[in-house]
matplotlib code that plots the C-alpha trace (Angstrom):
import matplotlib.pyplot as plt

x = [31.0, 29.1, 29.3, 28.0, 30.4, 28.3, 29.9, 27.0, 28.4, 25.9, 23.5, 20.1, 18.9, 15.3, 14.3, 12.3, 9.2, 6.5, 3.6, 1.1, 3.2, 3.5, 3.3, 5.6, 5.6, 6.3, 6.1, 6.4, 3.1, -0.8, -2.6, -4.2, -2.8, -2.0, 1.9, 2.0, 2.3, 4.8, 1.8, 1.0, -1.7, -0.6, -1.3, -3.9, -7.4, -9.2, -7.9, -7.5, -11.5, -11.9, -15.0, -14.2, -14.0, -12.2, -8.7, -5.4, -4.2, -1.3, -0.6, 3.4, 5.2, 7.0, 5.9, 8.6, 9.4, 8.8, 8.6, 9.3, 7.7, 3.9, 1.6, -1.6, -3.0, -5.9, -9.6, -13.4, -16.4, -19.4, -22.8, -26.0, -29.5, -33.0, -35.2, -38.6, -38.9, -41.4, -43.6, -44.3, -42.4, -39.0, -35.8, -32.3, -29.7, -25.6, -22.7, -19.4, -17.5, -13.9, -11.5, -12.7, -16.8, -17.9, -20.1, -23.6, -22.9, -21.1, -22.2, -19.0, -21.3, -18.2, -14.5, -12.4, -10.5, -7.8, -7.3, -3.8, -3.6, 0.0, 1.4, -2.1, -1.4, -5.4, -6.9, -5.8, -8.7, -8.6, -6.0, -2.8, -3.6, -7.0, -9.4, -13.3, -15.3, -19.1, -20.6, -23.9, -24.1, -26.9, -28.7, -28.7, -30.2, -27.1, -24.8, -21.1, -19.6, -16.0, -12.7, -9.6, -7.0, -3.4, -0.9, 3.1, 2.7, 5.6, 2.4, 0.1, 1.8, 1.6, -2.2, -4.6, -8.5, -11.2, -14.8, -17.8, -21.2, -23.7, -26.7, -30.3, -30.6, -34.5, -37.9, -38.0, -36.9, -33.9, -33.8, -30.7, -28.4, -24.5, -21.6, -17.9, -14.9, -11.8, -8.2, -5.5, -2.0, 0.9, 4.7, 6.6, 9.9, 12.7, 10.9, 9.0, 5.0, 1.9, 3.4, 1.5, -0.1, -2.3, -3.6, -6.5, -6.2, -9.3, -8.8, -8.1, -10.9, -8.8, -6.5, -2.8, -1.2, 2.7, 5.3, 5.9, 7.8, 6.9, 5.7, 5.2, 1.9, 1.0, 2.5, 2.5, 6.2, 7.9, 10.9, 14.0, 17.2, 20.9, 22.3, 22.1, 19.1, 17.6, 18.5, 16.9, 14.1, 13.8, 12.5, 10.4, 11.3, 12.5, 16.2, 18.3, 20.5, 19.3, 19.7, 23.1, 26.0, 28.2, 25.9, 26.3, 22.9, 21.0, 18.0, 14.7, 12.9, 9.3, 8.9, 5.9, 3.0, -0.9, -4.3, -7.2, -9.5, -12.8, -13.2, -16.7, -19.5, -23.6, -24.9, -26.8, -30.6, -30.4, -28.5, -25.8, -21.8, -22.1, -18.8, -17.8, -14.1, -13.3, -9.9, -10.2, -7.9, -6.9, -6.5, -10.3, -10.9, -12.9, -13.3, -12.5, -9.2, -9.1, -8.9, -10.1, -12.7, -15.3, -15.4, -12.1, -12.9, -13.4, -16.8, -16.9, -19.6, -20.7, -21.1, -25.4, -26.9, -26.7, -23.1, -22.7, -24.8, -22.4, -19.2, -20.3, -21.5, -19.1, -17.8, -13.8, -12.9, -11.0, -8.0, -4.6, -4.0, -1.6, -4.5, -6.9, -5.0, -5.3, -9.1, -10.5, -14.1, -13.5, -12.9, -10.0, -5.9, -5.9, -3.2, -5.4, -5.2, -1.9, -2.4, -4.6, -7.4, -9.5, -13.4, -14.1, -18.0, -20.6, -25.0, -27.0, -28.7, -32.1, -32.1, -35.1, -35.6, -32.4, -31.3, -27.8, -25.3, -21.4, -18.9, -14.6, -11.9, -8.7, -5.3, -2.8, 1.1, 4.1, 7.5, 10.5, 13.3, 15.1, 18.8, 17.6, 15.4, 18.7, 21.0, 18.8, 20.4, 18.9, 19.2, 16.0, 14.4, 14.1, 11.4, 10.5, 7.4, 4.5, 2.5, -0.6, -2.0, -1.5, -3.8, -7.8, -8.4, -7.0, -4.9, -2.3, -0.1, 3.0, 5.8, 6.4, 9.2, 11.3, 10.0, 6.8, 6.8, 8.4, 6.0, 3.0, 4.2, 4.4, 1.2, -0.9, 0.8, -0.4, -3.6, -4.6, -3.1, -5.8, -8.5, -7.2, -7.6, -10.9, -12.1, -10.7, -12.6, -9.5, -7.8, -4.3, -2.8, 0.3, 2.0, 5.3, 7.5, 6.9, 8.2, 11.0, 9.8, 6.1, 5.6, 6.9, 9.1, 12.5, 12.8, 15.9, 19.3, 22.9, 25.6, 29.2, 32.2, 35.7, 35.7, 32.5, 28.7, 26.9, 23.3, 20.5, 16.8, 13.9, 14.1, 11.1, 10.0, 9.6, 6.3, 5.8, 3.7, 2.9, -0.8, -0.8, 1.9, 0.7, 5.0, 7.2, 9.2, 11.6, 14.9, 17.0, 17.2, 18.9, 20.7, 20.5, 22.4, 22.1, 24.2, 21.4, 18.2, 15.6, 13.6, 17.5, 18.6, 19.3, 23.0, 22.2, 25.5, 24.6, 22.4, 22.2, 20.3, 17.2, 19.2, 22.5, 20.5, 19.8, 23.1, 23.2, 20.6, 20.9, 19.6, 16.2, 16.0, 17.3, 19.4, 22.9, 25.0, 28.1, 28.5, 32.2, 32.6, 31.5, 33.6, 34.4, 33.1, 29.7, 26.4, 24.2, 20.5, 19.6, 17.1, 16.3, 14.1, 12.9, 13.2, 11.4, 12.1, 10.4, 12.7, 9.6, 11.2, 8.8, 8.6, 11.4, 9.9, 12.0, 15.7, 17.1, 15.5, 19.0, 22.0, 24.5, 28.9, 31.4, 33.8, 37.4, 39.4, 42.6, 45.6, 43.7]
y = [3.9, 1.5, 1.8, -0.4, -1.2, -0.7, 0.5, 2.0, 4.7, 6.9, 4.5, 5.7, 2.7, 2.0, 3.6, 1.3, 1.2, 0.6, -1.7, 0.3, 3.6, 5.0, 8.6, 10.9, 12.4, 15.8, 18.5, 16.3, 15.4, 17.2, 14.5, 13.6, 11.2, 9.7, 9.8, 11.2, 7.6, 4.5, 2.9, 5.1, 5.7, 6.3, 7.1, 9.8, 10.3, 8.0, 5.6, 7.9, 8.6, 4.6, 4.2, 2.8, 5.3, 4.1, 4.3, 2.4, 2.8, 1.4, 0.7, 1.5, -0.2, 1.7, 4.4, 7.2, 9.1, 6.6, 3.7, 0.5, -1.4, -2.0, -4.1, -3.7, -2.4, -2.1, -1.9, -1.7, -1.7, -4.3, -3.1, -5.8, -4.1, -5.1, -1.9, -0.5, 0.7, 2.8, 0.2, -1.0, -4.1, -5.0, -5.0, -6.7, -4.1, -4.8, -2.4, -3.5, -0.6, -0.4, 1.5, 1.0, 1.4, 4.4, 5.9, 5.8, 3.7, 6.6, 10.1, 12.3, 14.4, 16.1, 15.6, 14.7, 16.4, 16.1, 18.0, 18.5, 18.6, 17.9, 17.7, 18.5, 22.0, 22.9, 19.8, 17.5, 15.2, 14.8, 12.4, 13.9, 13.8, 12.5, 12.9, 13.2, 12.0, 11.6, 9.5, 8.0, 4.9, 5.4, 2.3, 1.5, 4.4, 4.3, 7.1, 6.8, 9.2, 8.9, 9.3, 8.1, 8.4, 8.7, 9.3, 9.9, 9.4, 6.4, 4.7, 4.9, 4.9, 1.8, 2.0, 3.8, 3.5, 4.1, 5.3, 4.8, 6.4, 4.0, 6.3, 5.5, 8.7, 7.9, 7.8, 4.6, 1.0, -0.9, -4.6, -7.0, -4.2, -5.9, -3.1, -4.9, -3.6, -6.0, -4.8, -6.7, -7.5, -9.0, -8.2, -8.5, -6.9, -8.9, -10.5, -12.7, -13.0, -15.2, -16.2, -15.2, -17.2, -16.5, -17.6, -16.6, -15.1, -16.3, -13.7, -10.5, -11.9, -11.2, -12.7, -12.0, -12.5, -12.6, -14.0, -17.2, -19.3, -18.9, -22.1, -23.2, -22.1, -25.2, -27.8, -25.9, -27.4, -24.6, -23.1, -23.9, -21.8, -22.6, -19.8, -17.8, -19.3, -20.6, -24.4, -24.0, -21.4, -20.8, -17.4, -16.9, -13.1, -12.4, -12.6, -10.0, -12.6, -16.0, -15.6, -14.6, -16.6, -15.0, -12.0, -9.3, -7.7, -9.9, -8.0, -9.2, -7.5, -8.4, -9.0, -7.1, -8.9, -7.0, -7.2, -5.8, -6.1, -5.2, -2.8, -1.7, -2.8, -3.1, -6.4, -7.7, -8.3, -11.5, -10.1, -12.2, -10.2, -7.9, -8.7, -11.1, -12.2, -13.7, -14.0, -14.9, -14.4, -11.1, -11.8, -11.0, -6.7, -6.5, -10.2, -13.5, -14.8, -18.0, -20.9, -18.9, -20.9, -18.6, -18.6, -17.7, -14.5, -10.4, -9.6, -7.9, -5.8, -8.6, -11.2, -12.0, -10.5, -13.9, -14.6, -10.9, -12.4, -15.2, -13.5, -11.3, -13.8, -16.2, -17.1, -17.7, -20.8, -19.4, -21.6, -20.8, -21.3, -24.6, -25.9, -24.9, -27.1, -30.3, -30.0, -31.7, -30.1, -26.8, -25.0, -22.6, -23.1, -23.3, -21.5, -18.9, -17.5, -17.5, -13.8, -13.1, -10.2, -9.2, -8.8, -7.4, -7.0, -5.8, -6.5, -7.8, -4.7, -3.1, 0.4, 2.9, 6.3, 8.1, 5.7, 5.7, 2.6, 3.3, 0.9, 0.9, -0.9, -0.4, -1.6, -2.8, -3.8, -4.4, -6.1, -7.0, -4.3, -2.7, -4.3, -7.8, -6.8, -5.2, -8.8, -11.0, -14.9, -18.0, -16.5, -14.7, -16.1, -20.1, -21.9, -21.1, -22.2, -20.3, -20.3, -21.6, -18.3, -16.8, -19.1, -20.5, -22.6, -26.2, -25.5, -27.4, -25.4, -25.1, -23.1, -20.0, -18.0, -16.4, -12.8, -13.5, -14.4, -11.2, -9.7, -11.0, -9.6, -6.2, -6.0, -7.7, -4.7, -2.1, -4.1, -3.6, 0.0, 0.9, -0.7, 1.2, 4.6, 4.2, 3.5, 6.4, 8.1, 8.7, 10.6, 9.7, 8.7, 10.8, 13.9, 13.6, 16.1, 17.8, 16.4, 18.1, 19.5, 20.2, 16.6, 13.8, 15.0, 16.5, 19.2, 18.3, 19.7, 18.1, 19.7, 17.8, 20.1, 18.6, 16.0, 16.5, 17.2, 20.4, 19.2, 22.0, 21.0, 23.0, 24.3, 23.7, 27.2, 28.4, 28.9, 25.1, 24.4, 20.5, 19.6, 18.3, 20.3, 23.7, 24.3, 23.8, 20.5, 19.9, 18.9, 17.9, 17.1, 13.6, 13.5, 9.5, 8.9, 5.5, 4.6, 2.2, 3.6, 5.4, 2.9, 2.8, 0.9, 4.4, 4.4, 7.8, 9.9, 12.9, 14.9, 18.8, 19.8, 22.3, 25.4, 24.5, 24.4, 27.9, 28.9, 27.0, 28.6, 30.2, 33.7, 31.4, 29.6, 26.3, 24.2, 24.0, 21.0, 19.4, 15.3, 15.3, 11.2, 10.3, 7.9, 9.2, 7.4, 6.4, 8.2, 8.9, 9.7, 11.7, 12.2, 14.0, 13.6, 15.7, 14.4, 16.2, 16.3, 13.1, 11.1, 10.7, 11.2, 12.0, 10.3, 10.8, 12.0, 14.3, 13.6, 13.9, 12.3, 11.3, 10.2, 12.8, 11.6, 14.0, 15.8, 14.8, 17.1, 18.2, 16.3, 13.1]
z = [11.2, 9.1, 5.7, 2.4, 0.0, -2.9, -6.2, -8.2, -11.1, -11.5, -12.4, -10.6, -8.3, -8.3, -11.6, -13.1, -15.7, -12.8, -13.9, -14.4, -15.6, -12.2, -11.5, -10.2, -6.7, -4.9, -6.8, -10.1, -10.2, -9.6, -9.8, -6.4, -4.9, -1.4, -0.8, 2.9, 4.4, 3.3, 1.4, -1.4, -4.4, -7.1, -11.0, -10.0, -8.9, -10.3, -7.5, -5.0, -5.0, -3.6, -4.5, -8.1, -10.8, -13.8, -14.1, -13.6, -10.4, -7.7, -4.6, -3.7, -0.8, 0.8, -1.5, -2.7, -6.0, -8.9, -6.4, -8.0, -5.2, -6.2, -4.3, -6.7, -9.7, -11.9, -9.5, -10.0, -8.3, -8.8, -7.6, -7.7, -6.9, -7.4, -7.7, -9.0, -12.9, -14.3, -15.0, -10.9, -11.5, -10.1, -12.2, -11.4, -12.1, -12.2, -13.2, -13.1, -13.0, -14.2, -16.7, -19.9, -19.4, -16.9, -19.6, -18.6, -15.2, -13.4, -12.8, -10.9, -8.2, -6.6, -8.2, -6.4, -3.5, -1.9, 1.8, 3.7, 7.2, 7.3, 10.9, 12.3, 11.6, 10.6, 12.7, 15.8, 14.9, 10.5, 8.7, 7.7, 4.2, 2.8, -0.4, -0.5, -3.6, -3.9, -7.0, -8.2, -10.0, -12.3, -12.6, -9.1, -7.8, -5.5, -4.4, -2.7, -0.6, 0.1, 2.6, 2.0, 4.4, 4.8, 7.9, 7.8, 11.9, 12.4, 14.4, 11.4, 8.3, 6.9, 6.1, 3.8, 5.5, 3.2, 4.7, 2.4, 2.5, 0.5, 0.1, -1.7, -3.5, -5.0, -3.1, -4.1, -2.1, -2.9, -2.0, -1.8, -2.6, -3.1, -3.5, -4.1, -4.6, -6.3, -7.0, -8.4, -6.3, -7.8, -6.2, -9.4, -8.4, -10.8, -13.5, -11.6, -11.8, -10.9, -8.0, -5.0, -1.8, 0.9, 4.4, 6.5, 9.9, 12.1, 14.6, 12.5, 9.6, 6.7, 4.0, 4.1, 0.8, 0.5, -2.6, -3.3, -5.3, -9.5, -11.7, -15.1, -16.0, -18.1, -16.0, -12.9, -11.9, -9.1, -11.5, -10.2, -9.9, -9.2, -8.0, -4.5, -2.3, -5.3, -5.3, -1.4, -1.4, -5.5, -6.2, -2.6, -2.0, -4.9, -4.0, -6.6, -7.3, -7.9, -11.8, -11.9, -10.5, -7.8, -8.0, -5.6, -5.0, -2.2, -1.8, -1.8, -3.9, -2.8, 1.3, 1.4, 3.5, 3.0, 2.7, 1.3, 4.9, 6.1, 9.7, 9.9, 7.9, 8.8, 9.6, 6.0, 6.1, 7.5, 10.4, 8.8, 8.8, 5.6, 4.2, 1.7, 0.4, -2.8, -3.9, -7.9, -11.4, -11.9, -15.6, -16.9, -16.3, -19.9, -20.8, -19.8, -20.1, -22.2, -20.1, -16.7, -14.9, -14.7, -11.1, -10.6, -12.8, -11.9, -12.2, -15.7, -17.1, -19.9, -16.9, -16.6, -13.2, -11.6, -12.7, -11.0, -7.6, -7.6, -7.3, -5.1, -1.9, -2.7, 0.7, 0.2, 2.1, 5.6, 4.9, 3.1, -0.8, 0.4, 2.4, -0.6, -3.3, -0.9, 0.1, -2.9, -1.8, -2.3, -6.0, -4.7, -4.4, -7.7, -10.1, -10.9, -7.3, -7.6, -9.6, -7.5, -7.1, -4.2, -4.4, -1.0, -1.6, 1.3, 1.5, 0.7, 1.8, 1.9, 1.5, 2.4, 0.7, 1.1, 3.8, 4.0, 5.4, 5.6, 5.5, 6.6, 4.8, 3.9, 2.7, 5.4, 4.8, 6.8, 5.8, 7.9, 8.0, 5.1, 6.3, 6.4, 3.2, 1.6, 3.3, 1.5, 1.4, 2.9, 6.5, 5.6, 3.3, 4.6, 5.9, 9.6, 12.2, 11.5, 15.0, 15.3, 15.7, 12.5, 10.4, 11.5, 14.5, 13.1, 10.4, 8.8, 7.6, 9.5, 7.9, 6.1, 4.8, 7.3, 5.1, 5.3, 8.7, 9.7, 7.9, 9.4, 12.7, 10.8, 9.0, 12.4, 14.5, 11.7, 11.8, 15.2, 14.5, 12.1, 13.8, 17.0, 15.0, 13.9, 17.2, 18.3, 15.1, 14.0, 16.7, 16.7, 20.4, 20.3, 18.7, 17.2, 16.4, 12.6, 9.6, 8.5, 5.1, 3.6, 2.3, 0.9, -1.9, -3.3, -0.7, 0.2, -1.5, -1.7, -3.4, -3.9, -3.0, -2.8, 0.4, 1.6, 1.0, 1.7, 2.9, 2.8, 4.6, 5.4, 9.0, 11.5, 12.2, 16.3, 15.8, 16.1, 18.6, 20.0, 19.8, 23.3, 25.0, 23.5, 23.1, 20.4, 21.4, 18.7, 20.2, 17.6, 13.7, 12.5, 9.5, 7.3, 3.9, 2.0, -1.5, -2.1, -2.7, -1.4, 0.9, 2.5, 4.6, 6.2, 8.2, 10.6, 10.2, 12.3, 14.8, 15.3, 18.5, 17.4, 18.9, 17.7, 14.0, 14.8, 14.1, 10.7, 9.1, 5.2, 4.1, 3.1, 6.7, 5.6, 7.9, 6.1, 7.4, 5.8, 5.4, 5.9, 5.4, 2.0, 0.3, -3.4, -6.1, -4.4, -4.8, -2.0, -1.3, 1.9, 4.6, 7.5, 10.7, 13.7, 17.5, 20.2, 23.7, 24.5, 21.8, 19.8, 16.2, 12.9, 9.9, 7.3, 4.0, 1.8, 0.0, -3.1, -5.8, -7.6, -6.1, -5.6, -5.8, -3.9, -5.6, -5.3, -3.2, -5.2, -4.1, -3.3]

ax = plt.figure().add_subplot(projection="3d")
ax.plot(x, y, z, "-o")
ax.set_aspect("equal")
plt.show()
């Protein structure tokens, strides 16, 4: 049986201070949030509502109780209008809309709320999980309606799709109506920053950003290391032990690969493709940042109307960051990218009296797996062909790390995923079996004895009944421990069939099973999944939210 030799006290893996003061999950926090899928919200609802109500929030990847792994952070929406005042005449309106200036730009029409339909219990045809907001921006004469969706289904959980009703609330016209939103990415998983790239996928339309190696700001030299991959690869990844020498933790702390893409969005008024991509600084979300060519800046509530207009249908050049730096006619690839946000903006639109136009984006991510992730060391992190298919029609660049590469192959399969689901308006393809638990949380007990470890899960009730197959189809629960953390890697240790857990059942209807392998002196995490009769197997989401050491038997 495999096992990881990994010493770690009773030291708590993976609790970190998150960057932007990440909340809790489970039953440890009320905010409303999205933590049903692998991507997560987090830090409450002002993000959750995604149509850009003040308010710090993250993205986590994969997302789990106080999940160290964030892909983005603070957001705002940008809106451009021209409409009528009271005078006849025409006025040029602009809100920038972000956490520190909703007063008199925002007016909350419905809070915000979230809805469960965990395991399809209420509806085969709604998201798992998914929250509904409507708001008016007050000086546009503009309303947004929105749904944001989330999935634990293996085939859909490494997305979160946000639908978004535009509507022209007054009797009046609006003309060239722009609505943006931007967020801010950064992986910044071991004291590494600014260091993110990006290319342009020509098929997909949509910029994939992944890390990269960090540089002096000033002289914008790559840092170099001298330990692990670093004299090769330098920080790429975010290897765990390239500032330590002989270190033994390999991991790669930041392999994630995602986007911030459009799906759906109306043609403009031209009959032009609504959508616009600029990738700029994140450094300017109340003023500019000395230094930051204006731009490369967020759109910020002091900017002029026009400064607004520009931002918002600037055309990013489709090329990569690498290929960026070496055209000298474009302005981009320049170090400010390189902390990059994400001004995903949509018009410009004319809206008739209370004419409403919905747009589709969402967040996509994918990474390779958690035991190459976990390996780390030059194996999987070097420089690898990158086929010609991943970038636009004639591009130069030719090579990528091996983690990024592996995680373009994730994030285009969750791609086409997404797009696939909202085609099918959202109906998902299959049914897998339950997952075991009410949501993703510390449901899950362990208690040391002497020798072994008494596990305790919530049981799937007979009353479980398959969407399709109108029986329940549970066949077996699968027991996973890792002394690492909890993103795994997962070793699976056991299997109980669904009638044989029948007989292990508590006074409360919990599933009692005992771990009788764990080493003394390491700390474990567990999980459990369903399996149903087709070998379809659900979504692991509950554990135990600190490691748990067994209790040495007397004698030993």
């Amino acid at each position: 049986m495999k096992q990881y030799k990994i010493h770690i006290s009773r030291i708590m893996l993976f609790c970190v201070i998150l960057i932007f003061a990440g909340s809790g999950y489970g039953q440890f926090f009320t905010g409303k949030w999205l933590g049903r899928a692998k991507l997560t919200t987090h830090h409450g609802s002002d993000f959750a509502s995604g149509t850009g109500v003040p308010g710090q929030g993250g993205l986590s990847y994969p997302g789990f109780e106080h999940s160290p792994f964030d892909l983005a952070g603070g957001h705002g929406t940008v809106i451009y209008s021209i409409r009528p005042n009271s005078t006849g005449t025409q006025d040029t309106t602009v809100s920038t809309v972000s956490s520190s200036n909703k007063p008199g730009l925002i007016t909350e029409i419905a809070e915000p709320v979230i809805h469960k339909n965990l395991n399809f219990e209420i509806s085969t045809t709604e998201p798992e999980e998914y929250i509904t907001s409507h708001l008016r921006y007050d000086l546009e004469y503009l309303e947004a309606k929105a749904k944001v969706m989330a999935w634990a289904h293996p085939k859909y959980d490494d997305f979160i799709i946000y639908e978004v009703d535009l509507i022209n609330y007054s009797d009046q016209s609006l003309k060239d109506v722009r609505w943006g939103v931007w967020w801010r990415f950064e992986q910044n998983q071991n004291g590494f920053s600014r260091d993110e790239k990006y290319l342009w996928n020509e098929e997909r339309q949509m910029f994939a950003f992944y890390d990269d190696r960090t540089f002096d700001w000033s002289t914008e030299k790559e840092t170099e290391y001298k330990f692990a991959t670093g004299p090769v690869t330098g920080d790429a990844g975010d290897p765990g032990d390239i500032k330590v020498e002989n270190g033994l933790r390999h991991e790669l702390r930041s392999t994630a690969v995602y986007t911030l893409c459009n799906f759906l969005a109306p043609d403009d008024k031209n009959g032009n493709p609504g959508y616009h991509y600029n990738i700029v600084h994140q450094g300017n979300t109340t003023e500019l940042e000395p230094g930051t060519p204006p731009h490369e800046a967020i759109p910020i509530q002091p900017d002029p109307p026009h400064e607004v207009l520009r931002k918002l249908s600037y055309e990013q050049p489709r090329m990569s960051w690498d290929e960026a730096a070496q055209d000298p006619n474009v302005l981009d690839g320049t170090k400010w990218e390189r902390e990059p946000a994400l001004v995903l903006s949509y018009g410009p639109y004319d809206f008739a009296p209370g004419e409403t136009k919905k747009v589709v984006f969402g967040f996509v991510a994918g990474q390779m797996s958690r035991d190459k992730i976990y390996a780390g060391g030059l194996e999987n992190v070097q420089k690898v062909p990158l086929p010609d298919s991943y970038t636009y029609p004639g591009s130069t660049l030719d090579e990528i790390w091996y983690f990024a590469k592996v995680g373009l192959d994730s994030l285009f399969k969750n791609h086409a995923a997404a797009k696939e689901l909202i085609e099918r308006n959202y109906a998902v393809d299959s049914f897998p079996p339950p997952t075991v638990g009410p949501e993703k949380g510390d449901y899950l007990s362990v208690v040391p004895e002497p020798g072994i470890m008494k596990i305790t899960f919530p049981g799937i009730p007979d009353s479980y009944v398959d969407p399709a197959k109108g029986e329940n189809d549970v066949a077996a629960y699968r027991i996973y421990r890792t002394p690492i953390s909890l993103v795994g890697p997962w070793e699976k240790i056991g299997e109980i069939s669904y009638a044989e857990s029948r007989e292990l059942l508590d006074q409360a209807g919990h599933v009692v099973w005992i771990d009788e392998t764990p080493e003394p002196g390491i700390g474990y995490h567990y999980t459990v999944s369903s399996v149903d009769t087709d070998g379809h197997e659900s979504t692991p989401v509950i554990y135990n939210r600190f490691v748990e050491f067994t209790q040495v038997a007397p004698g030993a």
